[in-house]
N, C-alpha and C positions, 0 to 999 in steps of 0.2 A: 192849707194851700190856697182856699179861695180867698182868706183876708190877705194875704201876700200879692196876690193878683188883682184884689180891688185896689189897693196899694199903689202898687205899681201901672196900673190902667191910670190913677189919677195922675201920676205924675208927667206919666205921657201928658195927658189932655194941657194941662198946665207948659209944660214945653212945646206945644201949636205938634208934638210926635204922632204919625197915623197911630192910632189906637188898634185899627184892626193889622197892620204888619206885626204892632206888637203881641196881640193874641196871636196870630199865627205863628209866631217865634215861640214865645213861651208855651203856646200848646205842643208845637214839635220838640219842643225838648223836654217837657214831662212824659211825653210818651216814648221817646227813645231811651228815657232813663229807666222807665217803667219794663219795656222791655229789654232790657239789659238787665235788668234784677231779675224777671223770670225765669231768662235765659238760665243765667247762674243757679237759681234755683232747679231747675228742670234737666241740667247739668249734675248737680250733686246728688238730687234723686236718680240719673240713670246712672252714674255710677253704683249709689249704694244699693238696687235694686240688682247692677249687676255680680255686685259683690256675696248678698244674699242665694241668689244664684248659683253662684260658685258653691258654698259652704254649702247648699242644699242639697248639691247635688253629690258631693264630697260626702257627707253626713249619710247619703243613700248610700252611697256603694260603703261606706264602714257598716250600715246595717245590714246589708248582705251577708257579709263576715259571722253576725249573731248566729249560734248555733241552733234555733228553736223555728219550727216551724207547727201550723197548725193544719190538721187536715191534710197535710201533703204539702200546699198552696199555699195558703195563708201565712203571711211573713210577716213580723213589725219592722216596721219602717220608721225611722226619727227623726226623716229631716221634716213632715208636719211640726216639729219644736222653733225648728229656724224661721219655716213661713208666717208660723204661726206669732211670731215677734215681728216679722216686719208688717204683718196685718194691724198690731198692735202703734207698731210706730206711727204708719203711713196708710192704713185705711184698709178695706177689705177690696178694692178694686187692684191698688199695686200686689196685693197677696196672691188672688189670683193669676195676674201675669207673672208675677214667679213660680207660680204652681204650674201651670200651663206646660213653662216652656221647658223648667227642670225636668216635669213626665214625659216630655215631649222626647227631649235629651235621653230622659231614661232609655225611652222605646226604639230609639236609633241604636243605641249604646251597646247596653246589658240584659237589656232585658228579651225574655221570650215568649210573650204575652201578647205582643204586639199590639192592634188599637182597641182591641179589649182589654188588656191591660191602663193602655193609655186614659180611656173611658173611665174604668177603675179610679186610677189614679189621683186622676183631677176630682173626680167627686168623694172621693173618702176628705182630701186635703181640704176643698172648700166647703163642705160639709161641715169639718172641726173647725175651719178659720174664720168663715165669713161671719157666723154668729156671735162667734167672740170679739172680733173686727168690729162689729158696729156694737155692740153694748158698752164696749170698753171706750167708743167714739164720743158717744155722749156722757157718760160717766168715768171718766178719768181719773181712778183712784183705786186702790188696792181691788175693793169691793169689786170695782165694775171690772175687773182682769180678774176675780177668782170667779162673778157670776156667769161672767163670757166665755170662762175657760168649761165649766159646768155646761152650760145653754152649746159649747161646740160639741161637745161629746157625745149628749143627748141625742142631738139633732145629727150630728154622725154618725152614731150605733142604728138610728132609727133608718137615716138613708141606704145604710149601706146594706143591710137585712134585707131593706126591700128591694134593693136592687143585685145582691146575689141569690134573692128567688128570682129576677129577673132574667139575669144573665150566665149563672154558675151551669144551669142547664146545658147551654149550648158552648160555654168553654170547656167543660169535663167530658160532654158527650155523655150524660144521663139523663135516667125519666126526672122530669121536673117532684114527682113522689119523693125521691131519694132525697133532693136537694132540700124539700120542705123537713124531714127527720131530722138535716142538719141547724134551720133555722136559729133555736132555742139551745138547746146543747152547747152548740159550734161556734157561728156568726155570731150572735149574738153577745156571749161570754168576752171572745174575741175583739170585737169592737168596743167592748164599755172597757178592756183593760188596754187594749191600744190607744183609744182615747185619753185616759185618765196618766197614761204614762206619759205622753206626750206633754197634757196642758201640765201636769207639776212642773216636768223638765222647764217646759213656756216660762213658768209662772218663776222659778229658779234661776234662769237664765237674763229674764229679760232686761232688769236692771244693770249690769256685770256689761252687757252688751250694747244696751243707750251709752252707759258714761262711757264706752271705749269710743263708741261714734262720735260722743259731743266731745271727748278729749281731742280726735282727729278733725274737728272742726267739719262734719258731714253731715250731721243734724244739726239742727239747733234746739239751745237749750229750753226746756220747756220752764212755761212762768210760772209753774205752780213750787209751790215752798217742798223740801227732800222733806222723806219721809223719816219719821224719827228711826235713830238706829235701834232700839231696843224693839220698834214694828218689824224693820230689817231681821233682825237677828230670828227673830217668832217669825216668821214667813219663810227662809229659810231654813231652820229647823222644819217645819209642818211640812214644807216642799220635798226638804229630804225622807222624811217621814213618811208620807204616803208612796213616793216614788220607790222605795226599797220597799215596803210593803207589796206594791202592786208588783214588781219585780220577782219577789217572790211567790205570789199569788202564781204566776204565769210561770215559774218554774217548777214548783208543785201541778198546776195541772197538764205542762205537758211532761211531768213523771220527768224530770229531770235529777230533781231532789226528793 
């Protein structure tokens, strides 16, 4: 852009043309063009953001439907699979505003938890999202989406533990004693298999769900070369593989099967 403008600066000067009208033209119109592209851009992110959205919150209320609860209270929830891909697409800051507003939506909705619930919510989601979200940011390749989906879970099971010795107390109305017995047993068990169902489902989903976006022209397509299909196929298989496993896991221990 600047050899086009020294370019054209000369030409002025040679034609006796103000040279600065013509800077000030040509700067008004690479910023108008510039902001016109953003626009469009920040346009097709609110869209697919609201879209996200949508299916997130859709994805919640079919998890309600799941027959299995723990402790009473303790419910899996799937739509962290949906945030948890747009975290992947578009960074852990738009994950969050999806998270937000879907438990937000929840807590109006369906839910009867209210801003304990809501509290909940948001931090189990960004718990598992945001660490995935940025590993995957600078490492862009199968690895950094299976180490991200591992590093959310982690770091999920560990937030959430410590924040239902925090708060399980005063939403149940028991001695903070009772709620530590449940720590290891319960919470615990509970969030490394919530977690880990979720990033396979992530990990399964999330290609299937880019190319349907870059087919509708709402992403764009990324520079990096497709992954061979024989990686496809083995990522795939191991996604299904662990996810029916852990699926299992959690119907065996709540004595289902």
């Amino acid at each position: 852009m600047s050899g086009i403008f020294l370019f054209l600066s000369g030409i002025c000067q040679r034609l006796r043309y103000p040279t600065d009208s013509f800077i000030v033209f040509y700067l008004r119109k690479e910023i108008v063009t510039m902001e016109n592209k953003k626009m469009k851009i920040d346009a097709k992110l609110i869209v697919v953001l609201g879209m996200f959205c949508a299916v997130s919150y859709v994805v919640m209320l079919l998890s309600k439907l799941i027959p299995i609860s723990v402790a009473g209270f303790l419910t899996f929830d799937l739509k962290d699979v949906i945030i948890a891909i747009c975290g992947f697409m578009f960074g852990p800051l738009p994950a969050i505003i999806v998270s937000v507003i879907v438990s937000f939506i929840e807590m109006i909705t369906v839910s009867s938890t209210g801003p304990i619930g809501l509290l909940m919510n948001v931090l189990s989601t960004c718990a598992f999202v945001v660490p995935a979200a940025i590993i995957y940011k600078y490492k862009k390749k199968f690895a950094g989406a299976l180490i991200g989906a591992i590093a959310g879970v982690i770091c999920m099971t560990i937030v959430m533990v410590l924040w239902n010795w925090l708060i399980t107390p005063l939403y149940m109305g028991v001695a903070r004693e009772v709620v530590v017995t449940m720590l290891v047993p319960t919470f615990l068990p509970f969030n490394l298999l919530k977690g880990g169902i979720n990033a396979a489902a992530a990990v399964l989903l999330y290609k299937p769900i880019v190319t349907a976006l870059r087919k509708a022209r709402l992403v764009q397509s990324g520079g990096s070369a497709a992954p061979k299909s024989s990686r496809t196929i083995a990522v795939t298989i191991v996604s299904i593989f662990v996810l029916a496993t852990l699926i299992l896991v959690v119907l065996v221990w709540t004595r289902i099967i």
